[in-house]
Rosetta silent file (secondary structure, phi, psi, omega in degrees, C-alpha in Angstrom):
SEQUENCE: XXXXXXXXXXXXXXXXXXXXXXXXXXXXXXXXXXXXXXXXXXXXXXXXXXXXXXXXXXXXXXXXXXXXXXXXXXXXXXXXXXXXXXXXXXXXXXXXXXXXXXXXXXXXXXXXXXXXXXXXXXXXXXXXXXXXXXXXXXXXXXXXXXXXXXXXXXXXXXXXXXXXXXXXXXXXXXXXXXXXXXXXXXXXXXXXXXXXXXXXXXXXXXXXXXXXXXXXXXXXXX
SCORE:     score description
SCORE:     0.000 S_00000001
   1 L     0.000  -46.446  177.319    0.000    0.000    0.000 S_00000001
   2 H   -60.970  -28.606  166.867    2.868    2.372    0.957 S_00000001
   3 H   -53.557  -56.595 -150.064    4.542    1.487   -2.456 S_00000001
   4 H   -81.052  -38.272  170.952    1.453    2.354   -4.434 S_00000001
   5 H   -64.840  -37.448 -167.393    1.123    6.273   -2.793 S_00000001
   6 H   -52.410  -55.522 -176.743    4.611    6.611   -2.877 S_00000001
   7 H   -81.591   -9.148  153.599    4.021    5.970   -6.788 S_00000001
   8 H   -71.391  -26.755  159.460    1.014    7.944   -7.225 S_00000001
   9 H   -29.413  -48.515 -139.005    3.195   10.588   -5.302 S_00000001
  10 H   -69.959  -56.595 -167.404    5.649   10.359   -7.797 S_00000001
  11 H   -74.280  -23.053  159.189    3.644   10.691  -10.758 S_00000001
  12 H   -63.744  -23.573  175.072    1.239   13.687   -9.371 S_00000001
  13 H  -101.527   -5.014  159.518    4.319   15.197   -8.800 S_00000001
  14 H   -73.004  -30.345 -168.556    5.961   14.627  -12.409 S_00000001
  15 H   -79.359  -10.692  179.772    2.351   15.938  -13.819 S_00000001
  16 H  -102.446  -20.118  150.642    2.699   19.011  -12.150 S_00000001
  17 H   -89.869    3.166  154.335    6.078   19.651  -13.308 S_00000001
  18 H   -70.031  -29.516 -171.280    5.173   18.999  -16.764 S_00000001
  19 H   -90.703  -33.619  160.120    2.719   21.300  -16.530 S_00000001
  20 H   -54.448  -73.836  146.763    4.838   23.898  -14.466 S_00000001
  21 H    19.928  -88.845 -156.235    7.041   23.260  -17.547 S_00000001
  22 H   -80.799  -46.426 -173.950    4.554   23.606  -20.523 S_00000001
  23 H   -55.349  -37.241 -175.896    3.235   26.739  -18.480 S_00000001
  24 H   -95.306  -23.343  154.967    6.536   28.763  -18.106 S_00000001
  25 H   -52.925  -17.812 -163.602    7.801   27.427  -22.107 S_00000001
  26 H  -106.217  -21.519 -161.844    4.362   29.017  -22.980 S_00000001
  27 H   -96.533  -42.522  177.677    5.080   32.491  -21.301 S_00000001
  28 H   -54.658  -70.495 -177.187    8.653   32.093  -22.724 S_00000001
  29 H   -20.027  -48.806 -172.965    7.316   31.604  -26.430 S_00000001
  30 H  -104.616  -16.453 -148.115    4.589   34.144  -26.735 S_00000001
  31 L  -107.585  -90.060 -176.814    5.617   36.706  -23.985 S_00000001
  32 H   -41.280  -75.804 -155.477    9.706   36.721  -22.784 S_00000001
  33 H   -78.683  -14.999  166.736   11.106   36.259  -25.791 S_00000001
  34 H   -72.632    0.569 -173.069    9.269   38.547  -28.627 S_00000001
  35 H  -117.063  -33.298  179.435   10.186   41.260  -26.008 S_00000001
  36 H   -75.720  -22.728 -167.533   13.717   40.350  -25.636 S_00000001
  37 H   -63.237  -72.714 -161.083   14.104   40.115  -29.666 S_00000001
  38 H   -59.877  -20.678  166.242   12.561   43.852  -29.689 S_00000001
  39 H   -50.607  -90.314  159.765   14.705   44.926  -27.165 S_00000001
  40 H   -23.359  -38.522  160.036   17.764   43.650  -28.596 S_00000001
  41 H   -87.541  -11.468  157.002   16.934   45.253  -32.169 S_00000001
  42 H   -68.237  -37.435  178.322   15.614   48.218  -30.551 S_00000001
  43 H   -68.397  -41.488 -178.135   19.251   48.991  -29.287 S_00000001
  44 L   -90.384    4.550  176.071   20.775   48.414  -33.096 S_00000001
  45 L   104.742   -4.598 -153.825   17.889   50.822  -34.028 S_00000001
  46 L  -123.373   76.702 -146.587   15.806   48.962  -35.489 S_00000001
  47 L  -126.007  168.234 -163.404   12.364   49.418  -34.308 S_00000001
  48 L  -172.309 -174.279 -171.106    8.284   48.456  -35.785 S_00000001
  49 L   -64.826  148.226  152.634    4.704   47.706  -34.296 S_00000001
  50 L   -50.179  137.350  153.776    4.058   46.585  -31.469 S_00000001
  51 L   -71.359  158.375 -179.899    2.679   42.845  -31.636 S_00000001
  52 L  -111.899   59.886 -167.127   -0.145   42.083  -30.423 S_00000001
  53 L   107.268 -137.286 -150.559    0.161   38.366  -28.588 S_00000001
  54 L   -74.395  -44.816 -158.387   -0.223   35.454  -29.951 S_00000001
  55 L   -81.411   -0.691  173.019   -1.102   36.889  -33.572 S_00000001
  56 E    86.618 -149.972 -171.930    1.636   39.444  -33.911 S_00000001
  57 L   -98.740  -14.474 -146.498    0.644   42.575  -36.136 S_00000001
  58 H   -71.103  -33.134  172.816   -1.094   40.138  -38.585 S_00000001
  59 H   -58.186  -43.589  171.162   -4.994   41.336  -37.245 S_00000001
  60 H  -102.277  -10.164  164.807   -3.679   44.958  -38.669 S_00000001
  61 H   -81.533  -23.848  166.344   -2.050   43.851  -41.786 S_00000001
  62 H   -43.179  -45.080 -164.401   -5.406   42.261  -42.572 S_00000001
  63 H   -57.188  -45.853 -159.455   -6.985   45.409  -41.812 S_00000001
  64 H   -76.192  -46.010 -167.211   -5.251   47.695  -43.802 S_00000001
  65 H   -43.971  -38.163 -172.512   -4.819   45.187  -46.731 S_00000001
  66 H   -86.947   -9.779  172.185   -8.788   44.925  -46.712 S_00000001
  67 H   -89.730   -6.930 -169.822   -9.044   48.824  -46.649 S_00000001
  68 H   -83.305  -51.031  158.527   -6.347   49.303  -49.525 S_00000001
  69 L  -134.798   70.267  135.078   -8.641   47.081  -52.152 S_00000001
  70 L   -36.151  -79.162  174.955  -11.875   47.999  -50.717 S_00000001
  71 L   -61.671  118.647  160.680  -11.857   49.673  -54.107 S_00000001
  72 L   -75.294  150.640 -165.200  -10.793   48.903  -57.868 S_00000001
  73 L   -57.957  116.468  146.002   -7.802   50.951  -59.008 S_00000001
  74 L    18.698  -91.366 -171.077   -8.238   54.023  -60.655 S_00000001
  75 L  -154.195  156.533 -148.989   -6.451   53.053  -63.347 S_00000001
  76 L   -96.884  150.442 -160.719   -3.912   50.189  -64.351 S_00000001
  77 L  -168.775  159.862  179.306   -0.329   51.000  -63.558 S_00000001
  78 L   -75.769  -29.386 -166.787    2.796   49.167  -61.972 S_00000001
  79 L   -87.158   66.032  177.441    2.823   51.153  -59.131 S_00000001
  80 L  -128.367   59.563  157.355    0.744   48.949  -56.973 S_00000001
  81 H   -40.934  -61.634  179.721    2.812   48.442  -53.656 S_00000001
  82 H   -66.476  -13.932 -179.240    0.619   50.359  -51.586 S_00000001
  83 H   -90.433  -50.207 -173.743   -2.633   48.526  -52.611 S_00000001
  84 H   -56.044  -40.714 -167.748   -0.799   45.152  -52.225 S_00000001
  85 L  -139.481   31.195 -162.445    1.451   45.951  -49.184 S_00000001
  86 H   -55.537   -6.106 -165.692   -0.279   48.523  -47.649 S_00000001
  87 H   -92.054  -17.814 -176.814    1.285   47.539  -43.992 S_00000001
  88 H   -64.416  -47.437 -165.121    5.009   47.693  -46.133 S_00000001
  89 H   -82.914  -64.409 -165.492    4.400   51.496  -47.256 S_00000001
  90 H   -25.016  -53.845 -159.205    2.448   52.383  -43.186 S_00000001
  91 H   -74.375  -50.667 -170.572    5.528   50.707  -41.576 S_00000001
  92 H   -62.976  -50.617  178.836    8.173   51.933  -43.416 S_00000001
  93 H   -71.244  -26.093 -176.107    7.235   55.440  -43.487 S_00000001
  94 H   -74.524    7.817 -139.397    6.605   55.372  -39.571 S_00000001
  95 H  -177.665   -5.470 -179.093    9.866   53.322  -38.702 S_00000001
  96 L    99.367 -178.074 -175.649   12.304   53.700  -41.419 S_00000001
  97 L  -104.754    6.618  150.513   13.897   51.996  -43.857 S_00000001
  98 E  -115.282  123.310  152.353   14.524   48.927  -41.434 S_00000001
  99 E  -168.680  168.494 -153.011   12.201   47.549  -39.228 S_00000001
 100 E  -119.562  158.583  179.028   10.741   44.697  -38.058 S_00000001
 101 E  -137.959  170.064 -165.312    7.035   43.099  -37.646 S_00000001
 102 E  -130.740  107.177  171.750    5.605   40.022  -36.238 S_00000001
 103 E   -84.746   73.840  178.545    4.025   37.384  -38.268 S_00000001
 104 L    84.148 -107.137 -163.894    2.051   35.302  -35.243 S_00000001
 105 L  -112.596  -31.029 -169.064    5.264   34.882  -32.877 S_00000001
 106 E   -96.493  114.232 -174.424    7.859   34.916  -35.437 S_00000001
 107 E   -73.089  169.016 -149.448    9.422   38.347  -36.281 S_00000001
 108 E  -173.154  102.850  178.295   10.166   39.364  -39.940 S_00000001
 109 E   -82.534  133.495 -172.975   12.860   41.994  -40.721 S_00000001
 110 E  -111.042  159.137 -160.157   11.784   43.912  -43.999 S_00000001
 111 E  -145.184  159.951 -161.916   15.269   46.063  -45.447 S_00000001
 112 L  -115.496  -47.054 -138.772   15.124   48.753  -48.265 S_00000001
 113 L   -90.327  136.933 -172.753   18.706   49.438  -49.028 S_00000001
 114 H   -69.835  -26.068  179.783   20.779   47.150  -51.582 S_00000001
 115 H   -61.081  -76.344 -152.073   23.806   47.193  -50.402 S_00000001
 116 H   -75.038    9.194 -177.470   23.022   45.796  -47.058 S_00000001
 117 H   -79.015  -72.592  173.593   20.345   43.213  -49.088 S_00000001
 118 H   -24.080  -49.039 -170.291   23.093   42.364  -51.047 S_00000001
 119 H   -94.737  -28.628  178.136   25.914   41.422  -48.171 S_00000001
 120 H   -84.300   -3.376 -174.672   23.238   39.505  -46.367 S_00000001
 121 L  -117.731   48.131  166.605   22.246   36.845  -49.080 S_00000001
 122 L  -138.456  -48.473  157.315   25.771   36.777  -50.525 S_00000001
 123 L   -70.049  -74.357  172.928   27.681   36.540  -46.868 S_00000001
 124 L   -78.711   75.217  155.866   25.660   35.758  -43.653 S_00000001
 125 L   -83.777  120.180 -169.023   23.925   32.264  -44.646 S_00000001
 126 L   151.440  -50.337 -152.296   23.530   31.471  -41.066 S_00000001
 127 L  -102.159   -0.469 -172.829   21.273   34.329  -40.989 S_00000001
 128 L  -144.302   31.670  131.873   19.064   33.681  -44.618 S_00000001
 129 L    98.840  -12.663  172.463   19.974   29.840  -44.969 S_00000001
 130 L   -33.273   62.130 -139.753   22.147   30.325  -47.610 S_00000001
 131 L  -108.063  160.420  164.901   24.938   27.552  -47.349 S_00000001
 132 H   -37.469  -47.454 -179.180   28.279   27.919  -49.422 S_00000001
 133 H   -49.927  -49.094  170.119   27.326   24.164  -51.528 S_00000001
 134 H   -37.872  -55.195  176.751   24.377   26.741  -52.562 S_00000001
 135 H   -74.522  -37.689  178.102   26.335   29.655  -54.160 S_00000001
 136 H   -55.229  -53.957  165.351   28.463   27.482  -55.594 S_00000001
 137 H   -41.765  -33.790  167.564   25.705   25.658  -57.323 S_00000001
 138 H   -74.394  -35.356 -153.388   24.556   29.518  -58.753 S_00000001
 139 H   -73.520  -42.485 -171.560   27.628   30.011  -60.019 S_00000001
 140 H   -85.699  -17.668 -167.548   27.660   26.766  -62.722 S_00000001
 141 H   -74.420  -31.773 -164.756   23.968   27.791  -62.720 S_00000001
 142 H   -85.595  -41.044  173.604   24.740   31.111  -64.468 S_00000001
 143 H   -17.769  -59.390 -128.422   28.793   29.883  -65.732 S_00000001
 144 L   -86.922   -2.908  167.775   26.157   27.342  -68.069 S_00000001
 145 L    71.582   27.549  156.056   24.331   30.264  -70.353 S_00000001
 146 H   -17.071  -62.152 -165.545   20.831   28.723  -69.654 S_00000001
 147 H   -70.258  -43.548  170.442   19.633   31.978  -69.137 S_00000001
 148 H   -60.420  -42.129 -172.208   20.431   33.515  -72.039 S_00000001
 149 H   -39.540  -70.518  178.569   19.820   30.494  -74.179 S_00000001
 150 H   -52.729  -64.202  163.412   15.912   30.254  -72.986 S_00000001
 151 H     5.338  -79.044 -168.993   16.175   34.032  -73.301 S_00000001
 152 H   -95.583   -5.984  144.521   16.731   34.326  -76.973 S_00000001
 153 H   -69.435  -48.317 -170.418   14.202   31.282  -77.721 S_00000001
 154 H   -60.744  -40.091 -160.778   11.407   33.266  -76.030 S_00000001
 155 H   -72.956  -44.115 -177.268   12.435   36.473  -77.760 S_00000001
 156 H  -101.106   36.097  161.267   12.072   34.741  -81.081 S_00000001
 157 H   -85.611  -13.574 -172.644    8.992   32.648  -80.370 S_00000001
 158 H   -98.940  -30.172 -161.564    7.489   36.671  -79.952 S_00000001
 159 H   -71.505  -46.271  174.838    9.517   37.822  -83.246 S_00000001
 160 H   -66.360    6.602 -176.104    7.666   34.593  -84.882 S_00000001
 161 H  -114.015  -49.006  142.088    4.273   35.656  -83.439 S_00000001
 162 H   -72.000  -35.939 -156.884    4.552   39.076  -84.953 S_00000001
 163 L   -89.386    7.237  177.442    5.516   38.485  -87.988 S_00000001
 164 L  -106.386   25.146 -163.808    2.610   36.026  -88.163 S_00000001
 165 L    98.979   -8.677 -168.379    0.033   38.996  -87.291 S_00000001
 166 L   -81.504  179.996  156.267   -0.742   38.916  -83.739 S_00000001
 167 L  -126.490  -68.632  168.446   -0.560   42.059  -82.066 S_00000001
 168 L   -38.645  102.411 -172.432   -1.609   41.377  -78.776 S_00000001
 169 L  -122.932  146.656  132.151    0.283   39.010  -76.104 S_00000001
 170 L  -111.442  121.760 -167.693    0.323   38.085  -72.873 S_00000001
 171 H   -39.159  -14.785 -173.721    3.342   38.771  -71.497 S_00000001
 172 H   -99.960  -13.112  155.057    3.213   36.729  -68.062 S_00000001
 173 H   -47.679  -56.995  174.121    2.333   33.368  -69.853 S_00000001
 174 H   -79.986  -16.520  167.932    5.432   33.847  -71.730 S_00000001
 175 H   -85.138   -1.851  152.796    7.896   35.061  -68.588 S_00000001
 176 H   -42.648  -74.980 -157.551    6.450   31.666  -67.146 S_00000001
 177 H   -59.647  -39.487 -153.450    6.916   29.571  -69.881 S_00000001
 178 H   -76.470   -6.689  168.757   10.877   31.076  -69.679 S_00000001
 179 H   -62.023  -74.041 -177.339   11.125   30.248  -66.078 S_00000001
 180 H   -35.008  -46.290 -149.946   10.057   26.511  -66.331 S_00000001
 181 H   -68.016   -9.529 -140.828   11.920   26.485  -69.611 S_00000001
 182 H  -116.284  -88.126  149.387   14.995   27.503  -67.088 S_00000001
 183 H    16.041  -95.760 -154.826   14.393   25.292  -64.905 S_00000001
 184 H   -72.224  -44.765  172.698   13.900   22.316  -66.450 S_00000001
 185 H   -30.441  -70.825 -131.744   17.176   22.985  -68.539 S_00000001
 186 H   -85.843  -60.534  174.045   19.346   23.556  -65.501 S_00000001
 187 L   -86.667  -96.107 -122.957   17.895   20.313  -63.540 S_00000001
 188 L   -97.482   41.085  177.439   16.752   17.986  -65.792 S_00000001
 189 L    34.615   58.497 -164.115   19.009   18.865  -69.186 S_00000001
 190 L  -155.142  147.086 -175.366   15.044   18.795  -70.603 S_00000001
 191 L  -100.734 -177.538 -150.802   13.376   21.837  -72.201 S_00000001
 192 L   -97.985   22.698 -171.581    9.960   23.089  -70.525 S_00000001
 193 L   -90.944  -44.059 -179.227    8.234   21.278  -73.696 S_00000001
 194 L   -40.777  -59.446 -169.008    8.963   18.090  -72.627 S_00000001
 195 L   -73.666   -9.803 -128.325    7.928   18.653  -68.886 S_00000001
 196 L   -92.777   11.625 -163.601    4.671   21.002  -69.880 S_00000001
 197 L  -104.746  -41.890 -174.691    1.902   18.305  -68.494 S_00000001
 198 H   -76.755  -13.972  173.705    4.202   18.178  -64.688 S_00000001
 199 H   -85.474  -35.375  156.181    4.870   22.125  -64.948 S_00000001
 200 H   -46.491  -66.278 -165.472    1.161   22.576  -65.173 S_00000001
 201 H   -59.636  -46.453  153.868   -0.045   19.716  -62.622 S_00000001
 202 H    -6.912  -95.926 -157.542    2.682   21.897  -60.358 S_00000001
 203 H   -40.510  -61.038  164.768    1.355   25.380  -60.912 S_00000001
 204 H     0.254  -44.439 -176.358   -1.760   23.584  -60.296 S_00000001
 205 H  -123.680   15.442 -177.846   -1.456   22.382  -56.982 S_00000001
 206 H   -90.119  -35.355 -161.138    0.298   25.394  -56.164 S_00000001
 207 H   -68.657  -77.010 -162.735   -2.934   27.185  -56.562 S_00000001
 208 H   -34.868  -50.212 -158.595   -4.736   24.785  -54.798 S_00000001
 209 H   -73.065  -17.344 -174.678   -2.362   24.587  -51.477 S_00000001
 210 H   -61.195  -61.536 -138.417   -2.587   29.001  -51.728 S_00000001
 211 H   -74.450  -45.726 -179.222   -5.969   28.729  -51.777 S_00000001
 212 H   -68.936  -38.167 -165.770   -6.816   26.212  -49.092 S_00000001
 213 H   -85.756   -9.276 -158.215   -3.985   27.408  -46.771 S_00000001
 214 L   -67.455  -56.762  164.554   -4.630   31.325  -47.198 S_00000001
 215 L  -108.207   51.925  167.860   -6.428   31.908  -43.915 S_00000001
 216 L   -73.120  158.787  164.144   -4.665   28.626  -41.990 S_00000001
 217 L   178.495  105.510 -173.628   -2.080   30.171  -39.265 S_00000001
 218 L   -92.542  121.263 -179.269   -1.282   27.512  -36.409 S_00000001
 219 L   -76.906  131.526 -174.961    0.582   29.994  -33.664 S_00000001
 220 L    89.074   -0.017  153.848    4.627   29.278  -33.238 S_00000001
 221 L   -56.130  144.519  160.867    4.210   27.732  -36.811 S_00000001
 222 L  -106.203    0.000    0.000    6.252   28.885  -39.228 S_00000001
């Protein structure tokens, strides 16, 4: 009998330190540590909205995003950042030309300036994921003249397109087609003609996972 309390002892008192545990890991997660990150990048200067919890800023990038196209556009033009990104132009002018925002729990630095764009996805892979085996791998991608290659097929699949009468194209069909065509070249030696039923069923399910996933957001996911 004395055995058997002793071991329900034991185990009421492991369940309450799991739960001491899960409870102070839970405080760290949404609370302690988004506060030490803005701390620490407030001190290099680098300052943005407050989050708000669990969801971060994401409850006002909805907002603005749903007040930006309320409305269709005037009139069609490139310059449509501000309809698109309205919390990118809000933030930026209040905060600079660095600053950071919170996507649920996970902060998300946004950067302006080219230089310093530049030195982090060319240097610091530790901090964008970037490993050496990686650059190296761009380098024979561009060394192999892929890009040009597809390049100057596309250009005359449009020269052959005028000269057969159309006048009218659309242009994002064909900067598609020259990615896959890019692509396929670079991994599979294979042009994007070959591939064009699995480059579809792709784009396809690309759509799909957008579409399904668009308002999912599990908090501390990434």
């Amino acid at each position: 009998m004395a055995a058997l309390v002793v071991f329900l002892l034991t185990l009421f008192f492991l369940f309450i330190a799991l739960l001491v545990k899960l409870f102070l890991d839970t405080i760290d997660c949404y609370m302690v540590n988004p506060r030490r990150i803005r701390k620490i990048m407030a001190q290099q200067g680098v300052r943005g909205p407050k989050p708000a919890g669990v969801t971060g800023n994401m409850k006002e990038m909805c907002s603005l995003i749903s007040k930006s196209t309320a409305k269709d556009m005037d009139s069609i033009h490139h310059d449509i950042v501000g309809r698109l990104l309205p919390h990118y132009v809000t933030w930026s002018k209040s905060y600079g030309k660095r600053f950071i925002y919170w996507h649920g729990i996970e902060p998300r630095m946004c950067l302006t300036e080219t230089e310093l764009i530049k030195e982090l996805m060319t240097k610091h892979h530790l901090v964008t994921g970037k490993s050496w085996l990686q650059q190296q791998g761009s380098k024979h991608f561009i060394g192999r003249g892929h890009m040009v290659e597809c390049t100057k097929q596309m250009l005359k699949s449009l020269e052959n397109a005028v000269e057969s009468g159309k006048t009218e194209f659309e242009i994002g069909e064909y900067m598609a087609r020259l990615t896959a065509d890019i692509i396929a070249k670079t991994e599979f030696a294979s042009s994007y003609e070959k591939g064009k039923q699995i480059f579809h069923l792709l784009t396809s399910l690309q759509h799909l996972c957008a579409e399904a996933s668009r308002h999912l957001c599990f908090p501390g996911s990434r």
